[in-house]
Backbone as XML, in Angstrom:
<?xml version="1.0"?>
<chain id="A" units="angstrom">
  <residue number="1" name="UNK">
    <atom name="N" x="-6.554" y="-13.103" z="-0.491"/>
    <atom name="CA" x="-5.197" y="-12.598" z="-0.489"/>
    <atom name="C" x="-4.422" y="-13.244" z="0.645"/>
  </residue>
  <residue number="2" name="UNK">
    <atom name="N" x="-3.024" y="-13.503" z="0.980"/>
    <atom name="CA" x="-2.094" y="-13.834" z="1.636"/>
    <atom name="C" x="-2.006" y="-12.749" z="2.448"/>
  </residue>
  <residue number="3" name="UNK">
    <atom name="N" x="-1.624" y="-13.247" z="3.866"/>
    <atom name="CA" x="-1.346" y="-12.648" z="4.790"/>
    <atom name="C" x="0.127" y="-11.959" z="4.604"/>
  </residue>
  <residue number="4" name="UNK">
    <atom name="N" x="0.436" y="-10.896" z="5.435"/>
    <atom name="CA" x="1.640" y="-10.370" z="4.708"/>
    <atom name="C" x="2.057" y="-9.349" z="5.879"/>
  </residue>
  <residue number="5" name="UNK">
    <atom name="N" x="3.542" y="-9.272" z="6.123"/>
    <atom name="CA" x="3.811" y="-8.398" z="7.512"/>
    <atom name="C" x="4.192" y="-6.992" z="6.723"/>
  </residue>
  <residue number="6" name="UNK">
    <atom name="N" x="3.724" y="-6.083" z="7.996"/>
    <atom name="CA" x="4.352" y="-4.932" z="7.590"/>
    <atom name="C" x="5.263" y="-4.095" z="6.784"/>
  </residue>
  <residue number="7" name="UNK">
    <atom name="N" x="6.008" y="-4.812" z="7.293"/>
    <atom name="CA" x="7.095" y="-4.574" z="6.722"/>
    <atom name="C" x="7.011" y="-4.878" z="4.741"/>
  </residue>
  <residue number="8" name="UNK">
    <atom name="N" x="6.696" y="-6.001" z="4.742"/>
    <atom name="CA" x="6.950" y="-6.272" z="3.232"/>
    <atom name="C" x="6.320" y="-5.132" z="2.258"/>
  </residue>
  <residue number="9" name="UNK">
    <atom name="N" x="4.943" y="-4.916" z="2.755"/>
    <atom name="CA" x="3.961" y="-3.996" z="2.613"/>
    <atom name="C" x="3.936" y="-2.554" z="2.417"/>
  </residue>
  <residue number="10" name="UNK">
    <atom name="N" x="5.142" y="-2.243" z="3.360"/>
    <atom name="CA" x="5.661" y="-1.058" z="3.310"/>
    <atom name="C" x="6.502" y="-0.646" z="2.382"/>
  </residue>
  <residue number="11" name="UNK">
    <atom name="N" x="7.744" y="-1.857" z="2.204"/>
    <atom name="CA" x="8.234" y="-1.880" z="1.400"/>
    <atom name="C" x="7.470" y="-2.054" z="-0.292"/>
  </residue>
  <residue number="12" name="UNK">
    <atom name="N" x="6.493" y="-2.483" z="-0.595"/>
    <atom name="CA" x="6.301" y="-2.431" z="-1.519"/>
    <atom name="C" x="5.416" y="-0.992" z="-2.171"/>
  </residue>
  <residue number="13" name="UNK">
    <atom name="N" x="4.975" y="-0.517" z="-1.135"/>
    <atom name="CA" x="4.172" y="0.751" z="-1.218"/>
    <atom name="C" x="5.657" y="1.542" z="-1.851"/>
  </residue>
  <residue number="14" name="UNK">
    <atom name="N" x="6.150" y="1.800" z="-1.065"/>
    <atom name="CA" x="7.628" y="2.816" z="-1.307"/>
    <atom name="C" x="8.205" y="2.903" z="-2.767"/>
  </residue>
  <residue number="15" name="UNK">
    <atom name="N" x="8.574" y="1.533" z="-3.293"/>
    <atom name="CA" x="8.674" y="1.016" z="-4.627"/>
    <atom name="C" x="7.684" y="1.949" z="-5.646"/>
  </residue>
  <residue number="16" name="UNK">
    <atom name="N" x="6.569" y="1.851" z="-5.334"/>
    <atom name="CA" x="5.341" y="2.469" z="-6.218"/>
    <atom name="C" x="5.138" y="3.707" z="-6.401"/>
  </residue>
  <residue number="17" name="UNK">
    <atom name="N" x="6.116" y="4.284" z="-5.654"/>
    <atom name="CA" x="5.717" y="5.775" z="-5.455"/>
    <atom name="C" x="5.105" y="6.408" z="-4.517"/>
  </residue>
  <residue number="18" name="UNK">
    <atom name="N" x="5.058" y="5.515" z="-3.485"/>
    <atom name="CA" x="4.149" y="6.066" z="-1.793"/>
    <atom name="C" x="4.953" y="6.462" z="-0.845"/>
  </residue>
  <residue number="19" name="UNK">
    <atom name="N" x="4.577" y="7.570" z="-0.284"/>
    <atom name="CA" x="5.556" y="8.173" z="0.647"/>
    <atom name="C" x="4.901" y="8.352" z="2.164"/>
  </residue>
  <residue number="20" name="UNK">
    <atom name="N" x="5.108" y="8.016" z="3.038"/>
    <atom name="CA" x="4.973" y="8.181" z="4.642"/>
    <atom name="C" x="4.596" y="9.693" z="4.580"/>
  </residue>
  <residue number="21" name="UNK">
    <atom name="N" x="3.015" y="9.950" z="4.999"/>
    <atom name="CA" x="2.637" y="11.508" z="5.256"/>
    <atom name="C" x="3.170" y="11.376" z="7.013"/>
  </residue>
  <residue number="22" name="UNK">
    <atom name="N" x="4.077" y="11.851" z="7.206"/>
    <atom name="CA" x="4.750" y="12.346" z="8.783"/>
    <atom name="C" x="3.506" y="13.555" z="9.389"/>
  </residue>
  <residue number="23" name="UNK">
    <atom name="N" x="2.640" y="14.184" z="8.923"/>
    <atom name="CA" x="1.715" y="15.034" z="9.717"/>
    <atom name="C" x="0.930" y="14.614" z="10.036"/>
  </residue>
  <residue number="24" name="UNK">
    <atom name="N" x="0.065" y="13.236" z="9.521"/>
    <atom name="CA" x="-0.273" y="12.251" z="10.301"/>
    <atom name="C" x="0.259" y="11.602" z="11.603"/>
  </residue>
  <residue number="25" name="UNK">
    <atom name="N" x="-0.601" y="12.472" z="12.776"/>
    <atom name="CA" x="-0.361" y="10.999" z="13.872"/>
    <atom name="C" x="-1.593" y="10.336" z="14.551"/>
  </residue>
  <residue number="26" name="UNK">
    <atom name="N" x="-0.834" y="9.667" z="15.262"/>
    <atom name="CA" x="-2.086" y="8.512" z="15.942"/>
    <atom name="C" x="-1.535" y="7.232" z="15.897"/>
  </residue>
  <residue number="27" name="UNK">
    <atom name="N" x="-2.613" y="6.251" z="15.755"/>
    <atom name="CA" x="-1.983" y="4.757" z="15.737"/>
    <atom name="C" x="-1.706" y="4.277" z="14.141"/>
  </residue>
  <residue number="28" name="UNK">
    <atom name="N" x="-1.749" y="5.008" z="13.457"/>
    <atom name="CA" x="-1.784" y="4.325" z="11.717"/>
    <atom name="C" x="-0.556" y="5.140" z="11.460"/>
  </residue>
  <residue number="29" name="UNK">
    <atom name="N" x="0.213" y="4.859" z="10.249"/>
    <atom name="CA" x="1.261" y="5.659" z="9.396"/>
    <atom name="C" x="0.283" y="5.355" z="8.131"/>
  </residue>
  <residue number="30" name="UNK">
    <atom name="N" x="0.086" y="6.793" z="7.620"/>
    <atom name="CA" x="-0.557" y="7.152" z="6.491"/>
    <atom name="C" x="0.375" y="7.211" z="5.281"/>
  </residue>
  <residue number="31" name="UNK">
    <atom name="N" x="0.540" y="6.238" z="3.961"/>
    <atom name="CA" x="1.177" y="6.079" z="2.877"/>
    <atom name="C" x="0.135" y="7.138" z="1.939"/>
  </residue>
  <residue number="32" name="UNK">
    <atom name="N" x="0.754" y="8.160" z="1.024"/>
    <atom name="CA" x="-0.200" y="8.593" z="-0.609"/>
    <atom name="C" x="0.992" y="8.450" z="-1.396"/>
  </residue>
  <residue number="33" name="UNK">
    <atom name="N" x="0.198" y="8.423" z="-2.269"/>
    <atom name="CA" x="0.911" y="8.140" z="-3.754"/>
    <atom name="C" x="1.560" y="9.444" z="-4.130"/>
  </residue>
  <residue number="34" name="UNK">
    <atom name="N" x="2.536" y="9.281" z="-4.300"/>
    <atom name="CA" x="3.356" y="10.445" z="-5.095"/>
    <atom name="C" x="3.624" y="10.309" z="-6.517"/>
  </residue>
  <residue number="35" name="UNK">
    <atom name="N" x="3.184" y="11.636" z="-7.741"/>
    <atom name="CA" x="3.647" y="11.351" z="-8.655"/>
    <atom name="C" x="4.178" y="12.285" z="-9.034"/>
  </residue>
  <residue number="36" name="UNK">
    <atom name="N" x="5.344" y="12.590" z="-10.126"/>
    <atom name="CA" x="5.978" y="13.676" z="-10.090"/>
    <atom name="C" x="6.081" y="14.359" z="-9.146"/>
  </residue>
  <residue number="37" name="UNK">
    <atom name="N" x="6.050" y="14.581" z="-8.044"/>
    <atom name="CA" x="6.198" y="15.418" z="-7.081"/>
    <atom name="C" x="4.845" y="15.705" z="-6.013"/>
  </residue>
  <residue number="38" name="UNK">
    <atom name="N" x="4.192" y="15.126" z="-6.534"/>
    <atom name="CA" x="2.647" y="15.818" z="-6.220"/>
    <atom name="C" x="1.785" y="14.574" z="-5.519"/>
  </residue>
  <residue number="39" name="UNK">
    <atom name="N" x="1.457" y="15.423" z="-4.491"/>
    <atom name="CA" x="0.854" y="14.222" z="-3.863"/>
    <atom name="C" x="-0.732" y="13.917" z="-4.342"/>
  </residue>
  <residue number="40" name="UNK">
    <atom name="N" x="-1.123" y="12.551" z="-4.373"/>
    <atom name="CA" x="-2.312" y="12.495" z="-5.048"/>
    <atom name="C" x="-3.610" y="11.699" z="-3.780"/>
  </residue>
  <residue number="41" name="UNK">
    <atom name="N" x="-4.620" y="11.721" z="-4.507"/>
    <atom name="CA" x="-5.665" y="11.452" z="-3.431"/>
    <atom name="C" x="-5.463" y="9.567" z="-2.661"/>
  </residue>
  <residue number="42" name="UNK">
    <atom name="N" x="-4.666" y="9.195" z="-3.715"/>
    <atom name="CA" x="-4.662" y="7.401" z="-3.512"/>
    <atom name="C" x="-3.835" y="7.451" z="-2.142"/>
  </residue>
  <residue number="43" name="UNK">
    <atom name="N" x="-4.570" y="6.419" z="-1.058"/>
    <atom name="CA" x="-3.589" y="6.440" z="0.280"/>
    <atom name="C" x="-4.211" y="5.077" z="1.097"/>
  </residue>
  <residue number="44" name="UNK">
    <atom name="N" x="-3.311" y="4.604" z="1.908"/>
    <atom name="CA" x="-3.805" y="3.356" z="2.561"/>
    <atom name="C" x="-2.853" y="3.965" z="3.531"/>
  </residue>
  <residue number="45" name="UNK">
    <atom name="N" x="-3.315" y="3.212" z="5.119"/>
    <atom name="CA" x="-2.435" y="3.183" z="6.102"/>
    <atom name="C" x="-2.392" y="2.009" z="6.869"/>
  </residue>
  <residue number="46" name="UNK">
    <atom name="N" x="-1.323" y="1.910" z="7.480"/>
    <atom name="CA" x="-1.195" y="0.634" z="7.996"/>
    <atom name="C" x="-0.855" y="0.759" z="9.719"/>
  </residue>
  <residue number="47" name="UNK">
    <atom name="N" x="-1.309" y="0.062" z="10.280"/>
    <atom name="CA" x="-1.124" y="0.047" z="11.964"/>
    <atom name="C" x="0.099" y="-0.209" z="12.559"/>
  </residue>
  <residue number="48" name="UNK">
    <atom name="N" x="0.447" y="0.721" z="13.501"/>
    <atom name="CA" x="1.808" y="0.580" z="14.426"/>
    <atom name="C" x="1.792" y="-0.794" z="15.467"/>
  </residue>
  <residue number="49" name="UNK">
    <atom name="N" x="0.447" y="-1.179" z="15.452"/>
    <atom name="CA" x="0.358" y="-2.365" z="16.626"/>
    <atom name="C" x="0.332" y="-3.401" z="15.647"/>
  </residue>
  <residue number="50" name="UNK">
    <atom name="N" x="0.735" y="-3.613" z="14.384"/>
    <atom name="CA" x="0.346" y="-5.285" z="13.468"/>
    <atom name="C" x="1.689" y="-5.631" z="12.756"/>
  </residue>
  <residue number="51" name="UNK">
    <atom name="N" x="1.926" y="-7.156" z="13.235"/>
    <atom name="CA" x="3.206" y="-6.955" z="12.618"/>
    <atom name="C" x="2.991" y="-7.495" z="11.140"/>
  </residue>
  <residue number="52" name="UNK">
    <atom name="N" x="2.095" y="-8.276" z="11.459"/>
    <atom name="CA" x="1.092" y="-8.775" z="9.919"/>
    <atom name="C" x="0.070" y="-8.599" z="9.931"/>
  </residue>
  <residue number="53" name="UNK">
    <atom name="N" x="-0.113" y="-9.035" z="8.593"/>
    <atom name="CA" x="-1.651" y="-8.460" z="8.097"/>
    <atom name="C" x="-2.379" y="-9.305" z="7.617"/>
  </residue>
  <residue number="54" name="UNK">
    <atom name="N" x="-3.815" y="-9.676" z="7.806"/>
    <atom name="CA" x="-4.361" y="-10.968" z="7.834"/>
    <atom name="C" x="-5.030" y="-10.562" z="6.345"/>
  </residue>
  <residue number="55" name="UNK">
    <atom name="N" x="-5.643" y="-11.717" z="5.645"/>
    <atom name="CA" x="-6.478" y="-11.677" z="4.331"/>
    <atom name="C" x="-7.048" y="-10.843" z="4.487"/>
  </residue>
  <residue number="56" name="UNK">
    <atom name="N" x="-7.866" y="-10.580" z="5.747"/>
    <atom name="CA" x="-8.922" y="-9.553" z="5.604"/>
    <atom name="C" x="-8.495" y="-8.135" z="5.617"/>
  </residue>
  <residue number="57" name="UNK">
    <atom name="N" x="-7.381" y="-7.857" z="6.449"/>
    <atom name="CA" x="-6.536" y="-6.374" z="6.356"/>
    <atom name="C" x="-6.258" y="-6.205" z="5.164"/>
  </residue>
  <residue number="58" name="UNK">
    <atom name="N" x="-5.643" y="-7.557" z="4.357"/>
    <atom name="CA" x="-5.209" y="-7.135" z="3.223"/>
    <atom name="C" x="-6.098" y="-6.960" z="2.043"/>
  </residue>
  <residue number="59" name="UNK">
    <atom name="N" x="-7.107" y="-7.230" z="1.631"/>
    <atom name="CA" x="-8.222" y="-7.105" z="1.146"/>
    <atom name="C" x="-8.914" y="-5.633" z="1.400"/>
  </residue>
  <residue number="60" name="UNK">
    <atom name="N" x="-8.506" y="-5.522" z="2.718"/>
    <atom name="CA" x="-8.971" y="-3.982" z="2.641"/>
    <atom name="C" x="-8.113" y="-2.471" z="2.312"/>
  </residue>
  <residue number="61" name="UNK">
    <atom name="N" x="-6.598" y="-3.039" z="2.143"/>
    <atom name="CA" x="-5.701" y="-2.263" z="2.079"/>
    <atom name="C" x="-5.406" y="-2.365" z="-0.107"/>
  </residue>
  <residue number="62" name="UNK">
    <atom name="N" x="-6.184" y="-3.347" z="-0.798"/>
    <atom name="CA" x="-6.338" y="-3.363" z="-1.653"/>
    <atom name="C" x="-7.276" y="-2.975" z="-2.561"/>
  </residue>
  <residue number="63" name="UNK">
    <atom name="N" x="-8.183" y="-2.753" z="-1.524"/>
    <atom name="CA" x="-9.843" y="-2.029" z="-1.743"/>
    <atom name="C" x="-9.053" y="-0.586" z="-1.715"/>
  </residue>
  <residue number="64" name="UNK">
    <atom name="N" x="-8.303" y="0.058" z="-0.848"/>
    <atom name="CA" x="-7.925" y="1.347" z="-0.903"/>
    <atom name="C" x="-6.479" y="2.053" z="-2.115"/>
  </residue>
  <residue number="65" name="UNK">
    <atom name="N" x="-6.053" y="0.875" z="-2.143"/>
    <atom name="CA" x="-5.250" y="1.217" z="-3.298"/>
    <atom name="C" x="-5.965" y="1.122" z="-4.999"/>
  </residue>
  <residue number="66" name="UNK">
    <atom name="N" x="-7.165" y="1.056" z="-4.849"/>
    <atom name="CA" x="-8.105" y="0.464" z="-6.364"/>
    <atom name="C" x="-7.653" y="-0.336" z="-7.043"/>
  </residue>
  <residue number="67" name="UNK">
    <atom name="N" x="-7.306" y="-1.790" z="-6.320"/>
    <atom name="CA" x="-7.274" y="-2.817" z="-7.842"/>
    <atom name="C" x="-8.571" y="-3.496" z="-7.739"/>
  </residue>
  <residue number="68" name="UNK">
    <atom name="N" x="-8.693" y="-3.581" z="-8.952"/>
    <atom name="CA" x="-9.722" y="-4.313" z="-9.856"/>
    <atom name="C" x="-9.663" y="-5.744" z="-8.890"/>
  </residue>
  <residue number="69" name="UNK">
    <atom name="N" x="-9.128" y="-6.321" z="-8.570"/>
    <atom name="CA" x="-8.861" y="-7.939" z="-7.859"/>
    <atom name="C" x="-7.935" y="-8.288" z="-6.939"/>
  </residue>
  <residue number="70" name="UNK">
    <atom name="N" x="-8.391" y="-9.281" z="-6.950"/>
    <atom name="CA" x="-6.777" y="-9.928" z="-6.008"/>
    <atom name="C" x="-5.906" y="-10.149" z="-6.842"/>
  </residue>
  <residue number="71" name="UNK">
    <atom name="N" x="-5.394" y="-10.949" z="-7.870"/>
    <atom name="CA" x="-4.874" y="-11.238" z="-8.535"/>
    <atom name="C" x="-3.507" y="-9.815" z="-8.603"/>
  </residue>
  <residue number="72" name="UNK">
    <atom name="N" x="-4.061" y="-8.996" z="-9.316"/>
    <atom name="CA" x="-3.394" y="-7.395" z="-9.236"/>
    <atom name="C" x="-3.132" y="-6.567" z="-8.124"/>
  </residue>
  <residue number="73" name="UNK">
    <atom name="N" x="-3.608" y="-7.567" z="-6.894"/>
    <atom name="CA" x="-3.200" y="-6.552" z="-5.781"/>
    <atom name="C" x="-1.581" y="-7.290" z="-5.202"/>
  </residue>
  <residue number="74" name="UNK">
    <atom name="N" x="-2.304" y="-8.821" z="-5.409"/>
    <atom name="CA" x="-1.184" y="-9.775" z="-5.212"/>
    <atom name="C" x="0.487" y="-9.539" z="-5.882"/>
  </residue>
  <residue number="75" name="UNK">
    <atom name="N" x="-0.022" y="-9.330" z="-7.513"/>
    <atom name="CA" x="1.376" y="-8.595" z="-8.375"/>
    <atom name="C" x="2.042" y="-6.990" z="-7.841"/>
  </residue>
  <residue number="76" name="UNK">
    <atom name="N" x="1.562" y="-6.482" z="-7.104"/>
    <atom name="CA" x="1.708" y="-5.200" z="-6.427"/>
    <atom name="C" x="2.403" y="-5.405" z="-5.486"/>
  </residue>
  <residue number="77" name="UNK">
    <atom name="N" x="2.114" y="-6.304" z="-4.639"/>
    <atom name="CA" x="2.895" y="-6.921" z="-3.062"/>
    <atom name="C" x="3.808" y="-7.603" z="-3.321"/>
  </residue>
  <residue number="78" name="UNK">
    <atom name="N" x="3.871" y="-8.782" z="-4.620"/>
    <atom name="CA" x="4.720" y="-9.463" z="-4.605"/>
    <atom name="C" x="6.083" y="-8.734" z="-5.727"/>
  </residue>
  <residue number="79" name="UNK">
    <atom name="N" x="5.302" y="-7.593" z="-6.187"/>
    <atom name="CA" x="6.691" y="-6.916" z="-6.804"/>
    <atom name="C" x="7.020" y="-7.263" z="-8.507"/>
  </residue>
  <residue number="80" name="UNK">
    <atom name="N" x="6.348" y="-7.948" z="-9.113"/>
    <atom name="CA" x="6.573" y="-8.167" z="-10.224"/>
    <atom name="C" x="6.024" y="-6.696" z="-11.450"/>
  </residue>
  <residue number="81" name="UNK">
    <atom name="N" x="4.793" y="-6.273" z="-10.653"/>
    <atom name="CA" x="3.989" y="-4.873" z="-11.199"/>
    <atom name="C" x="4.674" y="-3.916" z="-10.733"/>
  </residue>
  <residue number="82" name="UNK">
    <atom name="N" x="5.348" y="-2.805" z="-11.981"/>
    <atom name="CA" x="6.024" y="-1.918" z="-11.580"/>
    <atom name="C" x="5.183" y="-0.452" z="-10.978"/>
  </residue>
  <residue number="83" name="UNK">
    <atom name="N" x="6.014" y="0.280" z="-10.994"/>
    <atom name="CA" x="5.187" y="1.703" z="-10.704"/>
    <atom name="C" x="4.034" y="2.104" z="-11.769"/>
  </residue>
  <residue number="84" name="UNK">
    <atom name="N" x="5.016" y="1.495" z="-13.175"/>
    <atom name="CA" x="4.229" y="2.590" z="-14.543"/>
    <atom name="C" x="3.039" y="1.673" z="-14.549"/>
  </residue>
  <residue number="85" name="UNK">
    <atom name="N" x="2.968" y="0.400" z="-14.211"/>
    <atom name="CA" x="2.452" y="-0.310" z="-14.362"/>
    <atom name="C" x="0.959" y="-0.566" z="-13.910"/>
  </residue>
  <residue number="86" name="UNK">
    <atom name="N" x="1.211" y="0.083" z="-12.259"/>
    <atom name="CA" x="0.666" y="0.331" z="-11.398"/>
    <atom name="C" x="-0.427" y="1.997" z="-11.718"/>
  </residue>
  <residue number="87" name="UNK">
    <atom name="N" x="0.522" y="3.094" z="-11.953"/>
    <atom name="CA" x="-0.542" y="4.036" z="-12.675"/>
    <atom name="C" x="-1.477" y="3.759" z="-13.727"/>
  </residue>
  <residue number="88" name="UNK">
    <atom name="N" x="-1.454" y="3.348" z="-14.370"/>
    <atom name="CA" x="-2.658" y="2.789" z="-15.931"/>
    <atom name="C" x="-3.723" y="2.262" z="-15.421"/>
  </residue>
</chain>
């Protein structure tokens, strides 16, 4: 996988239906998946000290969102895979 800053990352979580759990603190901001309203068990977090994220962060932040590959984690980040797209 491509290295990738925060920011983009964040932004693409948000898109999908992931919302910032704020009762989380510490050094991570904790993203879960929201659907209809309801928060669900799917969650990745990402570090306050990284402004990017190396193959290997990202590989592991794709291991926690469950895709099947890189390929599909890659369409997730880069935005072409929508939300509905993303639930199935």
């Amino acid at each position: 996988m491509k290295p990738r800053t925060t920011a983009e990352i964040t932004s693409a979580l948000k898109k999908k239906g992931f919302a910032r759990d704020n009762n989380k603190k510490g050094h991570h901001e904790f993203y879960y998946l929201f659907v209809e309203g309801k928060k669900h068990s799917v969650y990745t977090y990402i570090s306050h000290g990284s402004k990017e994220y190396s193959p290997h962060l990202m590989k592991q932040v794709s291991n926690q969102l469950h895709f099947p590959d890189n390929e599909s984690a890659e369409r997730f980040f880069d935005c072409p895979m929508t939300k509905e797209e993303y639930l199935k």
